[in-house]
C-alpha positions as CSV (number, residue, x, y, z in Angstrom):
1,X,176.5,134.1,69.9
2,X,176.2,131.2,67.7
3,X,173.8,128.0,67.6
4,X,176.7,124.9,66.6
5,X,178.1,126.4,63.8
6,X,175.8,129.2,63.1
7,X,175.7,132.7,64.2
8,X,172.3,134.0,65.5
9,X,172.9,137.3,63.8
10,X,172.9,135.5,60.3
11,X,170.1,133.5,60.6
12,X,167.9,136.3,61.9
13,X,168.9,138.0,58.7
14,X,167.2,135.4,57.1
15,X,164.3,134.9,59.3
16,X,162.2,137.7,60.9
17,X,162.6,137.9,64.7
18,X,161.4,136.6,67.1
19,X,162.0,132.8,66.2
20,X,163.0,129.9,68.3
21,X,166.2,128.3,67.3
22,X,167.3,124.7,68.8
23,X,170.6,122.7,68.4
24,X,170.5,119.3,67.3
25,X,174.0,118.1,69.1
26,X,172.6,119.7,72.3
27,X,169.5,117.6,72.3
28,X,171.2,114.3,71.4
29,X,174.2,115.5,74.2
30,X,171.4,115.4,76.4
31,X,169.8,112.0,75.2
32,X,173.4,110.5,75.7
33,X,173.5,111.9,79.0
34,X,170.8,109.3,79.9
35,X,171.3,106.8,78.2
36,X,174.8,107.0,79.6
37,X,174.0,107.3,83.4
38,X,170.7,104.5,83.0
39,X,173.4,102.1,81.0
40,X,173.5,99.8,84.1
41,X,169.5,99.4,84.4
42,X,167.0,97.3,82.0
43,X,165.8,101.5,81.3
44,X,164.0,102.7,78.1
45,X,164.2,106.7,77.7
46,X,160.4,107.8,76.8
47,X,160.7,111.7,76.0
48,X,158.0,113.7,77.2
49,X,156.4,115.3,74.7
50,X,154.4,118.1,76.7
51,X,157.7,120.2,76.6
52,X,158.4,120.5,72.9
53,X,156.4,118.7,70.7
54,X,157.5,119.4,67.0
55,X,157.8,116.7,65.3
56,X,161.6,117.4,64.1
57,X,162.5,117.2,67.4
58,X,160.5,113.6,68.0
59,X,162.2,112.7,64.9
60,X,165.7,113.1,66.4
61,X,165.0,111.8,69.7
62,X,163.1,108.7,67.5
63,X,166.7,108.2,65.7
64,X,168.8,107.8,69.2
65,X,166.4,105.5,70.3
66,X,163.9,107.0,73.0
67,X,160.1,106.3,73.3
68,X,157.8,108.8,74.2
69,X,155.9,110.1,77.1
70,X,152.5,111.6,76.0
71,X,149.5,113.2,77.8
72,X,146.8,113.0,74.7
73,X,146.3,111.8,71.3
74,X,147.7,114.4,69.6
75,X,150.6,114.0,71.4
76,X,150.6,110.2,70.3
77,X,149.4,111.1,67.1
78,X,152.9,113.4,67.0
79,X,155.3,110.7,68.3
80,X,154.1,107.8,65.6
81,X,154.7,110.4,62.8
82,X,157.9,110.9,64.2
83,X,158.9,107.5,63.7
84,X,158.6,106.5,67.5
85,X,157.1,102.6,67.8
86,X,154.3,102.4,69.7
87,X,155.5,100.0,71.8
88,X,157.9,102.9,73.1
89,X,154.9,105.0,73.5
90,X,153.1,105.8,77.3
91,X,149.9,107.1,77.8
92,X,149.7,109.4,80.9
93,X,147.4,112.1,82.1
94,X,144.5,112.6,84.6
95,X,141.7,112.9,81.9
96,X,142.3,110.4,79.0
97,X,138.8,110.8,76.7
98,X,137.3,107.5,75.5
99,X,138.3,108.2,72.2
100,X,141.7,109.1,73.0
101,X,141.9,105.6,75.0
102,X,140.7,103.8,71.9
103,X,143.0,105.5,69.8
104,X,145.8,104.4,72.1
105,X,144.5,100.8,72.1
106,X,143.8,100.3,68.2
107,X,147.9,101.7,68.1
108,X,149.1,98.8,70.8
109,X,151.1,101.9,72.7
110,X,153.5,99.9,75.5
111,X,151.4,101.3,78.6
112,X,148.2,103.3,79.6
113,X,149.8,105.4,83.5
114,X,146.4,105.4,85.4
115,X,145.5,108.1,87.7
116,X,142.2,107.2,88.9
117,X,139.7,104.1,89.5
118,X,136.8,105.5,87.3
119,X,139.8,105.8,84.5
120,X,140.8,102.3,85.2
121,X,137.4,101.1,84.8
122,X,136.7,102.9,81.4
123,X,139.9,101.4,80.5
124,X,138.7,97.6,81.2
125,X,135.4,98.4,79.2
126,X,136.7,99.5,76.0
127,X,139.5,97.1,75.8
128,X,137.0,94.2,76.8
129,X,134.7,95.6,73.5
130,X,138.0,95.7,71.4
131,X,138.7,92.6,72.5
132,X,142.7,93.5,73.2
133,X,144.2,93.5,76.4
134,X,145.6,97.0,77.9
135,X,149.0,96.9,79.7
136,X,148.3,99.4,82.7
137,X,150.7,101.4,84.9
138,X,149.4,102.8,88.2
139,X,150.5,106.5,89.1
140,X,150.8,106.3,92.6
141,X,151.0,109.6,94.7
142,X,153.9,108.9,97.7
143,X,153.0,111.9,99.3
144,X,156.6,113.4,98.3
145,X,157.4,117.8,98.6
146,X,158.9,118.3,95.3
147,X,160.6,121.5,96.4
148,X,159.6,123.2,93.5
149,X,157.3,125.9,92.2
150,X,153.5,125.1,93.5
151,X,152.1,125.4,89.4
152,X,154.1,122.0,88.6
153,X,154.6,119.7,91.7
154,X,152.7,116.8,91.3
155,X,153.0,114.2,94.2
156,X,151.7,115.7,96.9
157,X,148.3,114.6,98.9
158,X,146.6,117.3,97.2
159,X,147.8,117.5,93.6
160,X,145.1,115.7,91.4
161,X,147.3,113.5,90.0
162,X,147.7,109.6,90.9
163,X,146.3,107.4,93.7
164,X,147.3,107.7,96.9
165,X,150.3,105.0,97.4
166,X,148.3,104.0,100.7
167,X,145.2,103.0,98.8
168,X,146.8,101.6,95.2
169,X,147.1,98.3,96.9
170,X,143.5,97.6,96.4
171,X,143.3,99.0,93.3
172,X,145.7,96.9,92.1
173,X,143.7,94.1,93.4
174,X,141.0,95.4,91.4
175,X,143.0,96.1,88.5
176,X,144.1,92.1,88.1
177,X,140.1,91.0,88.1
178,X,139.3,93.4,85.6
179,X,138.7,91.9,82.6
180,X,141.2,93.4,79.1
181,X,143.7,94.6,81.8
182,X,147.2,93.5,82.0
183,X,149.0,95.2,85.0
184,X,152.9,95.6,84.4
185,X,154.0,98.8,86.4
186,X,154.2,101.5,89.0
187,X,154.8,104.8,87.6
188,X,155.4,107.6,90.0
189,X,155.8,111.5,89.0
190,X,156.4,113.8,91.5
191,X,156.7,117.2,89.5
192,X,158.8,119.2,87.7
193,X,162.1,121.4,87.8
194,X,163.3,119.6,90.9
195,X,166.8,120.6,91.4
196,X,167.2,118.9,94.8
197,X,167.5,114.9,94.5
198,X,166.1,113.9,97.7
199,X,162.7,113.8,96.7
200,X,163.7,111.5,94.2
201,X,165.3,109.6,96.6
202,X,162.0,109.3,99.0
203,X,159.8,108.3,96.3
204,X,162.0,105.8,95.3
205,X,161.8,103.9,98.5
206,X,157.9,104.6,99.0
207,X,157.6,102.6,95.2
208,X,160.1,99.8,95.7
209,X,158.4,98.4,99.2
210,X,155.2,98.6,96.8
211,X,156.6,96.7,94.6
212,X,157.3,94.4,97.4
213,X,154.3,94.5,98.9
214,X,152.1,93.9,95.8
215,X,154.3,90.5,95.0
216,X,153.4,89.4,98.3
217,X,149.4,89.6,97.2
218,X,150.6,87.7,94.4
219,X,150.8,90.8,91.9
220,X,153.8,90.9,90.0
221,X,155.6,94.5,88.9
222,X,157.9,94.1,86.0
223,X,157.4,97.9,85.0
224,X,158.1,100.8,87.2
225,X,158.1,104.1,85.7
226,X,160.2,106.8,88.1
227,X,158.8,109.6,85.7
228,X,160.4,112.5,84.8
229,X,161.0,116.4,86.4
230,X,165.4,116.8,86.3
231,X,165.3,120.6,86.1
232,X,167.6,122.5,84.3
233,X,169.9,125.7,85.3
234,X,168.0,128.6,84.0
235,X,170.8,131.1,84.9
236,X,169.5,131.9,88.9
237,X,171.9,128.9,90.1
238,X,175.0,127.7,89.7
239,X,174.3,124.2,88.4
240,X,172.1,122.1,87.6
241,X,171.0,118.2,88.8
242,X,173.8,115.3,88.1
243,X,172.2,113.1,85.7
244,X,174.7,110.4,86.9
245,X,173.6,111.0,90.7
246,X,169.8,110.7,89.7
247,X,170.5,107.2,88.0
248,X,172.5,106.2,91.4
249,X,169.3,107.2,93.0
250,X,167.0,104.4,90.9
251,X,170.2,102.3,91.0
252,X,169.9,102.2,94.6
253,X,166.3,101.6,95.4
254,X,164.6,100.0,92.3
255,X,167.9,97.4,90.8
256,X,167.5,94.8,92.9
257,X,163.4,94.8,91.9
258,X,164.5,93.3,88.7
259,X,162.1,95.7,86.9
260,X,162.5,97.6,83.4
261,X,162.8,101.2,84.4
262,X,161.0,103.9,81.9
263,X,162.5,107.3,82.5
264,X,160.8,110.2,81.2
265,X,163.0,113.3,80.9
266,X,161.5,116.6,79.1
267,X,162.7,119.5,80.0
268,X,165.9,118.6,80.8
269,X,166.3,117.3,77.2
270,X,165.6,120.1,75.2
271,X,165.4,123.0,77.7
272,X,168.5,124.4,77.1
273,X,168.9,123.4,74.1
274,X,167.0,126.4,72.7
275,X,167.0,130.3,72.7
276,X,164.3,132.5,71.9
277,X,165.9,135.1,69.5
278,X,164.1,138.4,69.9
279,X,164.9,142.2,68.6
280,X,164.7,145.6,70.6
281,X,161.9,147.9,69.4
282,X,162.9,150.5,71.7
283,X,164.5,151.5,74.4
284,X,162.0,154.1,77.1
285,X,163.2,155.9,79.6
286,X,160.4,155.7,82.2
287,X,160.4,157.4,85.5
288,X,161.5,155.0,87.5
289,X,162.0,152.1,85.2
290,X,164.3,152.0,82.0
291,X,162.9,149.4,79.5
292,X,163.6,147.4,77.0
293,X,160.7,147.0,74.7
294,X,161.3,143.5,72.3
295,X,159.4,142.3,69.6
296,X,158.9,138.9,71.3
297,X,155.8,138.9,73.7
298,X,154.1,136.6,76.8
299,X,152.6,134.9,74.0
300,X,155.7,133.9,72.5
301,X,157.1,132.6,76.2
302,X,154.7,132.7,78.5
303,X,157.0,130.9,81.9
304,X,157.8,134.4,83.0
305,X,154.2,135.3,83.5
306,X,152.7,132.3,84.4
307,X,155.5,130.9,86.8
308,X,157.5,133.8,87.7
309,X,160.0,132.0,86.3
310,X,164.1,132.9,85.5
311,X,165.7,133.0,81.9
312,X,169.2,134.4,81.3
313,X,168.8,136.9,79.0
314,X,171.9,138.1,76.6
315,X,172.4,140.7,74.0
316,X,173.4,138.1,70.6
317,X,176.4,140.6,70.2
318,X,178.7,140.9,72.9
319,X,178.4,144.6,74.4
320,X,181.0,146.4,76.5
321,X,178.8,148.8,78.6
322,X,175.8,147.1,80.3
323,X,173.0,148.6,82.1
324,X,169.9,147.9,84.4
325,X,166.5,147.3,82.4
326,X,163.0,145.8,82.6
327,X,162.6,143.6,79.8
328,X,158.9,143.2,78.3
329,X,157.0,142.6,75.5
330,X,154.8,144.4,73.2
331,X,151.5,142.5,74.9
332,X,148.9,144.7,76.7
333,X,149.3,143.1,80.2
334,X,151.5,144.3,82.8
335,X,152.6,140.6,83.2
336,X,154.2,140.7,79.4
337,X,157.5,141.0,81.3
338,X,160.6,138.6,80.7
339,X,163.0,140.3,83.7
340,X,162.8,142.9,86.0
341,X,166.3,145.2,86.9
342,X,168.3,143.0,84.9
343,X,172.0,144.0,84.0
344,X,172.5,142.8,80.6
345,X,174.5,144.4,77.4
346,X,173.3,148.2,76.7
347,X,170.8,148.0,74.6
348,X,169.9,150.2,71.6
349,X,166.8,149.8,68.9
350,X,167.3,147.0,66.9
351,X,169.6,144.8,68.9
352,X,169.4,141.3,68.8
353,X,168.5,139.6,72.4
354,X,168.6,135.9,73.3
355,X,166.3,134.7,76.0
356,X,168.1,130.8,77.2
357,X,166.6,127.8,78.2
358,X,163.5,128.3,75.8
359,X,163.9,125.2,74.4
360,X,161.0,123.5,76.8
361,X,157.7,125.1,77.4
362,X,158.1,127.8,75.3
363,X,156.4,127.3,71.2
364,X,154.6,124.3,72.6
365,X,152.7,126.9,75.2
366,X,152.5,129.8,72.7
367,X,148.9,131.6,71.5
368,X,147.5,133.9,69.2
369,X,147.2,136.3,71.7
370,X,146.6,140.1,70.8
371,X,146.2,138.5,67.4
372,X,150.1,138.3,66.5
373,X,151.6,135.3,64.7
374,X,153.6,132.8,66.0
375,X,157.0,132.7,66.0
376,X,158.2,129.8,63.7
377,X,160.9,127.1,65.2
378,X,164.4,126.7,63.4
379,X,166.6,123.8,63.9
380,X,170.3,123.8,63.9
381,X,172.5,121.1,62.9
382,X,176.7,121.9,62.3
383,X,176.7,124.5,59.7
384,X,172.7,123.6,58.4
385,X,169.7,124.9,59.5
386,X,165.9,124.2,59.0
387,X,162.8,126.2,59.4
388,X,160.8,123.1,61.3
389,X,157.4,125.1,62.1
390,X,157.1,128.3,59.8
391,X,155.3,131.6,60.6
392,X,151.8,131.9,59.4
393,X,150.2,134.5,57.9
394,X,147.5,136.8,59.3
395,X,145.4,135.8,56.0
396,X,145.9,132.2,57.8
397,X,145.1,133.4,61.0
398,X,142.0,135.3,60.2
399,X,140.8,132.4,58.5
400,X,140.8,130.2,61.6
401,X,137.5,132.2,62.5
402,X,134.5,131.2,60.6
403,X,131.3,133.6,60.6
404,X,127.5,132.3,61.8
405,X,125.0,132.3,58.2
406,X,123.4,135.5,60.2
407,X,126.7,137.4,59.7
């Protein structure tokens, strides 16, 4: 199995297991994807940062052109270092801090996404004392089934994200008297890992006749901001959404709006264009279970525990004879499991194994759990490769405690 140019098997002699490993020319495949299908639409691509934040990989989304997507200031912190303007850069998230919202104004970021009228008030106030103007978004909730996993859909009645699209009329009203508010957009996220385009499709609609509606009170849209949540084919299906297809989508209902469209693709950017490399410990005959025991842990990739989620898992060497195992880590929770009765290549102590699609939601969600060390982050491009977050020590790790003076 080989990263680009680069066999798995020789970088792992070099680095320790378990490590994640990306590919450059998958992520910037991916970026042209977009870029490619939104070519026909006023569009900006604004990564979101939430699924893999390392800065290498803001760095080479930065170089193809795409903004940024972020959810706190760390996360905008992150994108500027990266080289990403901040008039690419969108400020979303149901519980932006004052400081984090003066942060974002001092930096002149391209948009604030509001969820909620007490936000949008607190918004007003500090720009007002800063004496800039905000350009504000409204997340609007259309009351849309995602058709995906209950953890990450967003735009139903009773997620906690947006405004009801019913009542954002008024609160667009309210929005245009406030003073240090400028109100652009409509941004509308529905979840994430949507395989199906039809929900797409409905909230579409639902935002263009606001759009409408809101010019007729005199409100002008020029912004509308269809969010992100393109899933990717973890392995369990047979494909995966048409990129092309979800453009027609925005095509259909938003063109004629004359708007800028911001799209804001994550997982489906880097997703699968990683692997978590991992090594057997051992191999235990149980009972009733046989399992495969791998130095990579829930703490490593937690999706499999927390969302019962799918990841094709291969043996990095191509094996003749497979066989049925459960496949968990080291962890002391019954949950530290990556598959259950999965056929993959036999497996002896020491193998190599690749868990796919670990490119999103995998580092960025990792711990310290059980006290082990992260596993660093290694980026592939052709024949090169760089370590882009390195392992820490446990000297390092221990001295993230401090002791009280009574100790």
């Amino acid at each position: 199995m080989h990263v680009e140019d680069l066999a798995i098997s020789d970088i792992a002699k070099r680095i320790p297991t378990p490590f994640y490993c990306y590919s450059s020319a998958a992520i910037a495949s991916n970026y042209k994807r977009y870029s490619d299908a939104f070519s026909g639409l006023d569009s900006l691509i604004c990564y979101a940062v939430k699924a893999n934040s390392n800065q290498a990989i803001l760095a080479t989304l930065a170089q193809l052109g795409a903004g940024a997507d972020t959810v706190s200031e760390g996360e905008i912190r992150r994108a500027l270092a990266a080289g990403i303007a901040p008039e690419k850069i969108v400020f979303a998230g149901v519980g932006k801090s004052e400081q984090e919202i003066q942060y974002a104004l001092e930096q002149g970021i391209l948009q604030f996404n509001v969820e909620s009228e007490p936000e949008l008030e607190r918004i007003s106030r500090l720009a007002e004392q800063s004496n800039t103007t905000a350009r504000i978004s409204i997340r609007v909730n259309p009351d849309v089934e995602a058709k995906t996993h209950a953890k990450i859909t967003t735009g139903k009645a009773e997620n906690k994200f947006g405004i009801n699209i019913d009542l954002a009329p008024a609160l667009y009203a309210k929005a245009a008297s406030l003073p240090g508010i400028e109100v652009t957009g409509v941004d509308v996220h529905i979840g994430s890992q949507l395989v199906d385009l039809e929900p797409f499709s409905h909230a579409f609609a639902k935002v263009a006749q606001l759009v409408r509606d809101l010019k007729d009170q005199g409100i002008l849209i020029s912004v509308i901001d269809i969010g992100g949540g393109l899933g990717i084919n973890y392995g369990e299906q047979s494909s995966e959404p048409d990129i092309v297809a979800y453009a027609e989508h925005a095509q259909t209902h938003l063109a004629e709006l004359g708007c800028k469209i911001i799209i804001e693709p994550g997982r489906s950017m880097v997703g699968n264009a990683g692997v978590l490399v991992t090594k057997v410990e051992y191999v235990k005959v149980g009972q009733v279970r046989t399992f495969v025991i791998l130095d990579a842990a829930m703490n490593d990739l937690i999706r499999p525990s927390m969302y019962d989620a799918y990841h094709h898992i291969a043996t990095v060497e191509q094996k003749q004879a497979t066989a049925t195992y459960d496949i968990v880590g080291p962890v002391c929770e019954t949950g530290d499991t990556f598959a259950k009765n999965r056929e993959i290549g036999e497996c002896a102590e020491g193998d190599l194994i690749a868990i796919m699609g670990a490119g999103a939601y995998g580092a960025v969600m990792a711990s310290h759990y059980n006290s082990r060390l992260n596993a660093p982050e290694v980026l592939v491009k052709g024949q090169e490769y760089s370590i882009i977050r390195e392992r820490i020590d446990f000297d390092a790790l221990l001295s993230m405690d401090s002791l009280p003076n009574w100790l």
